[in-house]
C-alpha positions as CSV (number, residue, x, y, z in Angstrom):
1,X,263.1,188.8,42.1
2,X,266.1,188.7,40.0
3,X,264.6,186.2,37.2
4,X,261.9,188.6,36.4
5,X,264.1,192.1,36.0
6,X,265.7,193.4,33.6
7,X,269.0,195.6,33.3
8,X,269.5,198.5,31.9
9,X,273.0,200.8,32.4
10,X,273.3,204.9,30.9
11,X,275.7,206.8,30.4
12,X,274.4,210.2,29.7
13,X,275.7,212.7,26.9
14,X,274.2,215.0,25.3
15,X,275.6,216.5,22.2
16,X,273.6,217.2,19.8
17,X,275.2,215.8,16.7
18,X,277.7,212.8,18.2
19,X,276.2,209.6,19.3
20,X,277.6,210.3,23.0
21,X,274.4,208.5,24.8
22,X,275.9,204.7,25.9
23,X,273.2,202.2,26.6
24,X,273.9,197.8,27.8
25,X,270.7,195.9,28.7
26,X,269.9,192.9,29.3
27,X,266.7,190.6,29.9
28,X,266.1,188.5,32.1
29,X,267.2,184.8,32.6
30,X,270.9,183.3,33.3
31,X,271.0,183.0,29.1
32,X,270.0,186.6,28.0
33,X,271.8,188.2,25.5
34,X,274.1,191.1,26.3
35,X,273.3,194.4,24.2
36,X,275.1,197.6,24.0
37,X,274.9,200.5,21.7
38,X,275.7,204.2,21.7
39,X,272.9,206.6,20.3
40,X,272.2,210.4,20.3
41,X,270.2,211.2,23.0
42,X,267.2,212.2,21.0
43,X,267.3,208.8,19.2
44,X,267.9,206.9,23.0
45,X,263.7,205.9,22.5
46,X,264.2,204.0,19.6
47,X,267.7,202.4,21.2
48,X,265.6,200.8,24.1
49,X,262.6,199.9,22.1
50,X,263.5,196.5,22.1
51,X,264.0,196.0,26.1
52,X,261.0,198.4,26.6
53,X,258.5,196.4,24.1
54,X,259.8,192.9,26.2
55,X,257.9,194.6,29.2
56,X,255.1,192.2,30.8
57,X,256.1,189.3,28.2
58,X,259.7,189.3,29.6
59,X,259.9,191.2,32.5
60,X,257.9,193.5,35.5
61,X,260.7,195.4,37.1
62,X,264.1,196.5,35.7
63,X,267.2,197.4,37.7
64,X,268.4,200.8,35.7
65,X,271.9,202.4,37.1
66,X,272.8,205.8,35.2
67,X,276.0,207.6,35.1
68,X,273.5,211.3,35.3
69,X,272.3,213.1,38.4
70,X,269.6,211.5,40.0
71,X,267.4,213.9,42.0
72,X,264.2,214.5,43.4
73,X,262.1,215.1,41.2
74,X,261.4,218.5,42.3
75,X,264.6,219.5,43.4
76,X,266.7,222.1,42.1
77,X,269.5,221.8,39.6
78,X,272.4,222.5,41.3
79,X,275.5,221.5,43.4
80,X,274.8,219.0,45.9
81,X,277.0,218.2,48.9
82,X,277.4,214.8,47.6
83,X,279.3,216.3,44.6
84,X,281.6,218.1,46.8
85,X,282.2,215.5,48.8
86,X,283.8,214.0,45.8
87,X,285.7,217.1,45.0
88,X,288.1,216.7,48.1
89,X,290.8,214.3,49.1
90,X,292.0,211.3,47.5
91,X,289.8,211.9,44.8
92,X,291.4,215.2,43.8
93,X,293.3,214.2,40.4
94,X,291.9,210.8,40.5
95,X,288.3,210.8,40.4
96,X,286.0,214.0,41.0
97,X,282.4,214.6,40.4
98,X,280.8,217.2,38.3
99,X,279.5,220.3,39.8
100,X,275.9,220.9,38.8
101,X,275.9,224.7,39.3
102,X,277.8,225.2,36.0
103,X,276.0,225.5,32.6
104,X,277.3,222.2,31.9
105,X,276.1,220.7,34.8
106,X,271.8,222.2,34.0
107,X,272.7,220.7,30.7
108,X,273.9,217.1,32.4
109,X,270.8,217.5,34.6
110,X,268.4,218.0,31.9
111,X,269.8,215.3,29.2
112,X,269.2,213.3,32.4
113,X,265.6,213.8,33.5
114,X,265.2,213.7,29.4
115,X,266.3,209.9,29.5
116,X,264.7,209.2,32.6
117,X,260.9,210.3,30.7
118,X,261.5,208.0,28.3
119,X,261.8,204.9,30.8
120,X,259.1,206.7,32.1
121,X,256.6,206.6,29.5
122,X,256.9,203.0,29.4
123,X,257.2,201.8,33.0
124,X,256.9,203.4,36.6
125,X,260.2,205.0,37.3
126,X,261.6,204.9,41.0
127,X,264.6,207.6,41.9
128,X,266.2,205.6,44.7
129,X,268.2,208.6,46.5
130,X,269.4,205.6,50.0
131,X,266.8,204.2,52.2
132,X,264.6,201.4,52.2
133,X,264.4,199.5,48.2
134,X,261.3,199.8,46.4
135,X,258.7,197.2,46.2
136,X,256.6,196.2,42.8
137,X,257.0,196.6,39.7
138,X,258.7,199.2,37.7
139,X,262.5,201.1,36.9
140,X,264.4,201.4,40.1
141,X,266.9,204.0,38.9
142,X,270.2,204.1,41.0
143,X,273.0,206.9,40.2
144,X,276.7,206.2,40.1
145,X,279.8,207.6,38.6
146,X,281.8,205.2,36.5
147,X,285.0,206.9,37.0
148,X,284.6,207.0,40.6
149,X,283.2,203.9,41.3
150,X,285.8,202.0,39.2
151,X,288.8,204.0,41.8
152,X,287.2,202.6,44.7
153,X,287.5,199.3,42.8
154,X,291.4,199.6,42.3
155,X,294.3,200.9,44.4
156,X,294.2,204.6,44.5
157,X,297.1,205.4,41.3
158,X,299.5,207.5,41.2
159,X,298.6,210.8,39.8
160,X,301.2,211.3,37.5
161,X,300.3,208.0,36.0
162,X,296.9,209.2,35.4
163,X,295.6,210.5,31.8
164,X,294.5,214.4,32.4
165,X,292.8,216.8,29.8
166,X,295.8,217.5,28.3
167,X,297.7,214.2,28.6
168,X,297.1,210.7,27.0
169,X,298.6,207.5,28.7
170,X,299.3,204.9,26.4
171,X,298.5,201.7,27.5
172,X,300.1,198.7,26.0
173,X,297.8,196.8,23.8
174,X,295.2,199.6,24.0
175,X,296.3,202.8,23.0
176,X,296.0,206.4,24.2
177,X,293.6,207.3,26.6
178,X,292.5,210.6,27.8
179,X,289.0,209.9,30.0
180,X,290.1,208.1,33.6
181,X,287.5,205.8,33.6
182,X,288.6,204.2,30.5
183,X,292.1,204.2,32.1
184,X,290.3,202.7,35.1
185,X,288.3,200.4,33.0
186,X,291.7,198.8,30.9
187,X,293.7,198.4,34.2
188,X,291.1,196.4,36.2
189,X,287.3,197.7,36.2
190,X,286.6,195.3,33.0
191,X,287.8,192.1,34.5
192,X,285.1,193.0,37.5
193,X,282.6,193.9,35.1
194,X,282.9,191.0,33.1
195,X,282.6,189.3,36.8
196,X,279.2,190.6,37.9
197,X,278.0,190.1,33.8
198,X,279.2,187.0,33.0
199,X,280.7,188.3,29.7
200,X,284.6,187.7,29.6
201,X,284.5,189.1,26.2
202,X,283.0,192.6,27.5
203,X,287.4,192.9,29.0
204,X,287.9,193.6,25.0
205,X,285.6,196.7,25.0
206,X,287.6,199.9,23.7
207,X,284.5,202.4,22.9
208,X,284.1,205.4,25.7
209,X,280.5,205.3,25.7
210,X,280.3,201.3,26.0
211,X,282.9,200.7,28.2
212,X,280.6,203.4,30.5
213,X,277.2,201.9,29.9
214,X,278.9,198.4,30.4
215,X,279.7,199.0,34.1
216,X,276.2,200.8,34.6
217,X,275.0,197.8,33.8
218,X,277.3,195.2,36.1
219,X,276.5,197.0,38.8
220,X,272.6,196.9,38.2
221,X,273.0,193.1,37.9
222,X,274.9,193.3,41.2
223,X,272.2,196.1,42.7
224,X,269.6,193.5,42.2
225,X,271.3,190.4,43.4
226,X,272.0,188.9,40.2
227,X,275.7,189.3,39.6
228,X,277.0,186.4,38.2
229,X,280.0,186.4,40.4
230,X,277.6,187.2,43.3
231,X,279.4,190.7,43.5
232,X,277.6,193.2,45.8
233,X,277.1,196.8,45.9
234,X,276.8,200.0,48.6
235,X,275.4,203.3,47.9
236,X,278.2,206.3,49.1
237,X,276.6,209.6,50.3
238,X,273.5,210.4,52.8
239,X,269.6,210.3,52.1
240,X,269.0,212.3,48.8
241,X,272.1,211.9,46.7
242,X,273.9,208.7,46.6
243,X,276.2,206.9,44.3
244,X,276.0,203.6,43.9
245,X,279.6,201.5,44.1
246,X,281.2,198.2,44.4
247,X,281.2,197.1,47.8
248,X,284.4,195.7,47.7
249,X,286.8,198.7,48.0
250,X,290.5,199.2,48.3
251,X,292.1,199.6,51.5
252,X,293.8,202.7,50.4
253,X,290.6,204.4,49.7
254,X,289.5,203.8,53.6
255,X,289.8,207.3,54.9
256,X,287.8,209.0,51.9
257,X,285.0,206.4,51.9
258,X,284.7,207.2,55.6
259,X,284.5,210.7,54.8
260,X,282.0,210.5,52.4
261,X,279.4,208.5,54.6
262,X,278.2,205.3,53.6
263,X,274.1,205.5,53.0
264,X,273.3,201.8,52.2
265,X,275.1,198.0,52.7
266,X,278.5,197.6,54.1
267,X,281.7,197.9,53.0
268,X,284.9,195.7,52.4
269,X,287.8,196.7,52.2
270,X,290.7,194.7,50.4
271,X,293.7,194.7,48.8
272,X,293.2,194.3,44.9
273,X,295.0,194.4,41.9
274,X,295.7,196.3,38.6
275,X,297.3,194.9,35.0
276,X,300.6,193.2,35.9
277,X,301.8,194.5,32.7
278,X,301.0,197.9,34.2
279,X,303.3,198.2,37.2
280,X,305.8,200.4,35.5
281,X,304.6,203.4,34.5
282,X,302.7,203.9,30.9
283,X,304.6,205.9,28.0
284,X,302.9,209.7,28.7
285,X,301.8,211.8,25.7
286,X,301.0,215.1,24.8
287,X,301.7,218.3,27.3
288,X,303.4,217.3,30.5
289,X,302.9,221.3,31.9
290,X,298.6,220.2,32.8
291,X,298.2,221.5,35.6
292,X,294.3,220.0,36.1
293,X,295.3,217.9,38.7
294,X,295.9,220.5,41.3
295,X,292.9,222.8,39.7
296,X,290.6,219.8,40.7
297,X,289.6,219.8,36.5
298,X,289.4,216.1,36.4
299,X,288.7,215.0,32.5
300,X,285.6,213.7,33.3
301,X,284.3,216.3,35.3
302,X,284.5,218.6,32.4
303,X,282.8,215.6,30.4
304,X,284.2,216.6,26.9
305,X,283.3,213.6,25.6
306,X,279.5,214.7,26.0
307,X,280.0,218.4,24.4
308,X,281.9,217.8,21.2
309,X,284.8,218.1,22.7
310,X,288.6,217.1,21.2
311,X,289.6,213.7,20.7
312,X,293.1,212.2,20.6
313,X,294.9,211.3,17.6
314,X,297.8,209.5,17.7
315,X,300.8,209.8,15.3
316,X,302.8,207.1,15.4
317,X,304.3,206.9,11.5
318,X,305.7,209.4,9.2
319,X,303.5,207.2,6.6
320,X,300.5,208.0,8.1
321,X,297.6,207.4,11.0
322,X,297.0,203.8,11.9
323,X,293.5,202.4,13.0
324,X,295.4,199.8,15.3
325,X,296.5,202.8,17.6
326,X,293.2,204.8,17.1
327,X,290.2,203.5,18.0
328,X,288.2,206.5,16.7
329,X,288.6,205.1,13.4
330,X,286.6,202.2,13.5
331,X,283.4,203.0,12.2
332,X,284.2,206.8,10.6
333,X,282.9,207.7,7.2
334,X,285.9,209.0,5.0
335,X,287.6,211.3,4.0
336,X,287.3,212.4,7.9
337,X,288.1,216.0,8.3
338,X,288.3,218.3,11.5
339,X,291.0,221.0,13.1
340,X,293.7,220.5,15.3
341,X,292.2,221.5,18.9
342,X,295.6,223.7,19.7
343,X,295.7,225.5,16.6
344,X,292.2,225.8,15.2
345,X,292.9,227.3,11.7
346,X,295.0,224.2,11.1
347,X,292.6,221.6,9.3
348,X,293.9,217.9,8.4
349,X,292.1,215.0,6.2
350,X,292.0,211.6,6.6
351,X,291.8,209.4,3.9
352,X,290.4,205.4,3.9
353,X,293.5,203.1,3.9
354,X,294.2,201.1,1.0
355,X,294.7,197.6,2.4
356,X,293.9,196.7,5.6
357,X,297.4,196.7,6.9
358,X,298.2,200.0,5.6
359,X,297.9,203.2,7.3
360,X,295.2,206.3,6.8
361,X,297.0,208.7,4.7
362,X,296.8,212.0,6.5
363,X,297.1,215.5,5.5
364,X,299.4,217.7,6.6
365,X,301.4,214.6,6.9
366,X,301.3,213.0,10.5
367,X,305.2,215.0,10.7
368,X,304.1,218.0,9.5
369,X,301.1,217.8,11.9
370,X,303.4,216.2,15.1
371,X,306.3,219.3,14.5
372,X,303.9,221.8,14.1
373,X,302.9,221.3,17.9
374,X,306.5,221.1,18.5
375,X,307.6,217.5,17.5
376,X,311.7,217.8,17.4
377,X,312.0,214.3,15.9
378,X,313.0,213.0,12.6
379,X,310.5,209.8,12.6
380,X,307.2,208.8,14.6
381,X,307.2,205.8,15.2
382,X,305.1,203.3,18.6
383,X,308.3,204.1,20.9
384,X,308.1,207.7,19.7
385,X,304.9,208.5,19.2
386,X,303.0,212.1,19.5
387,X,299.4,212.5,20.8
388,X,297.4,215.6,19.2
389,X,294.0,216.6,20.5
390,X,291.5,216.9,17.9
391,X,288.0,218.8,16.7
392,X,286.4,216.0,14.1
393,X,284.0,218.0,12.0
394,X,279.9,216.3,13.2
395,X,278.9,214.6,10.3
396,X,282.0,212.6,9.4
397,X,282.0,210.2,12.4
398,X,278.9,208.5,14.0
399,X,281.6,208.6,17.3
């Protein structure tokens, strides 16, 4: 089976100007090239083309996981018990599902079933919801959550050493990050993705929507039998929701997994490991008063990276911004412009750098900017930095 499928991960998003769609596919065959891309979800047709066109030359059946609610087809759009399960437990403040009965949530649902017609107009799409696997050809689509099933992957964390809404962590050698699944993804998920891909490399991966579409697709490989380090998977839930997850899962996750049910395979549970250079706690920025731990607003529930919402600058030098400590950077058009999230009348410019050591120039100056969200310092600097949420304007950044 495995040498004639293909792989396909999504990660849904749906704004309507940002390139917030993540795609990774591969095609068959123990050499196949590793793609990955991030598109507009209008444009996510022309992104595939190339795996979708290989079809019957290359490949009869294709192994598709997609971080976006996977549902009967007639079913309703709205909150499903497996969400709720999620919403309770260890997972409060570490990694919680999104409710479907929100507007949000009918807007997740339908950027969803949008992607899923364009598999379908190429190939017979299966919604595998638990139960006995599909036979023949065609897409067997699976659901999971990255953020949650990269948790289960790790040792449940400490909350307060977890990035929230309102609060980056810096991780050394990374940067700030504000989504939990890229947290997840720098302190362990990628070394177990690049495990069930093959791809050491794919450890290196900084973009949201890649870093997302990446582990869709390691745990298609490992769906279909074809993880290259012979990893396996289980699907958590009951018969019409499920979420598809590593099955090797950390012994301090026991009691929740049990709660939650386990629909299909077996699980393990282990001991594993996190960075070593991560066992103190990472430099915390922005406001320590978020309170969307208790409030159950997990980041990535609220998915602000699908609906334009702020990204995180951080100041680090009176001289200016640098690219090393932003990765939002790479790839902008300049000058970039936007608002600070926290004070919306309050615009700044970026400028290109002059050299590629030197800093973006900014203005307000990255002081100016850091003391007027109440800064007391004299000097920014990478042992004193300063986080600040920002509202890029659309068309400067293909983000």
């Amino acid at each position: 089976m495995k040498d004639e499928t293909a792989f396909l991960g999504i990660d849904i998003g749906w704004s309507p100007t940002r390139p917030t769609c993540g795609v990774a596919w591969r095609l068959p065959g123990a050499s196949s090239e590793l793609h990955v891309a991030h598109c507009r979800l209008r444009d996510l047709d022309a992104a595939l083309a190339p795996l979708l066109s290989a079809r019957g030359a290359h490949w009869d059946r294709m192994s598709v996981v997609i971080d976006g609610p996977v549902r009967a087809a007639a079913s309703p759009a709205e909150r499903r018990d497996l969400d709720g399960a999620f919403m309770r437990g260890g997972f409060v403040g570490h990694a919680t599902s999104f409710s479907l009965a929100t507007p949000s949530g009918r807007a997740f649902v339908d950027a969803t079933e949008q992607a899923l017609s364009v598999l379908a107009r190429r190939v017979t799409v299966h919604r595998w919801l638990g139960g006995p696997l599909p036979e023949g050809v065609g897409a067997v689509i699976v659901e999971t959550n990255p953020t949650i099933s990269m948790a289960l992957a790790l040792p449940m964390v400490d909350r307060d050493r977890l990035p929230t809404r309102r609060q980056a962590v810096n991780i050394p050698g990374v940067g700030p990050v504000r989504a939990k699944s890229d947290f997840y993804w720098h302190v362990g998920a990628s070394n177990l993705a690049a495990g069930m891909l093959g791809e050491p490399a794919v450890i290196n991966e900084r973009h949201h929507e890649h870093v997302a579409a990446l582990w869709c697709l390691a745990l298609a490989h490992s769906f279909a039998g074809a993880a290259r380090d012979a990893g396996t998977v289980i699907a958590l839930g009951h018969d019409g929701a499920v979420y598809l997850v590593p099955s090797t899962i950390d012994e301090s996750w026991r009691d929740d997994v049990e709660r939650v049910g386990v629909a299909w395979g077996r699980p393990t549970y282990a001991a594993r490991a996190v960075r070593a250079d991560l066992t103190e706690v990472p430099i915390l920025l922005g406001n320590a008063s978020d309170d969307s731990a208790e409030a159950g607003e997990d980041d990535e529930a609220l998915r602000i990276e699908h609906d334009g919402g702020p990204m995180m600058l951080l100041l680090t030098d009176n001289g200016g911004v640098h690219a090393s400590a932003n990765p939002l950077l790479a790839g902008a058009t300049f000058p970039l412009t936007g608002r600070l999230a926290r004070s919306p009348t309050q615009r700044f410019e970026i400028c290109a750098r002059s050299s590629a050591s030197a800093p973006h120039k900014i203005e307000p100056s990255a002081l100016a900017i850091a003391r007027s969200l109440g800064f007391s310092g004299s000097h920014l600097s990478k042992e004193r930095p300063h986080a600040v949420e920002i509202e890029v304007d659309d068309d400067d950044t293909t983000r």
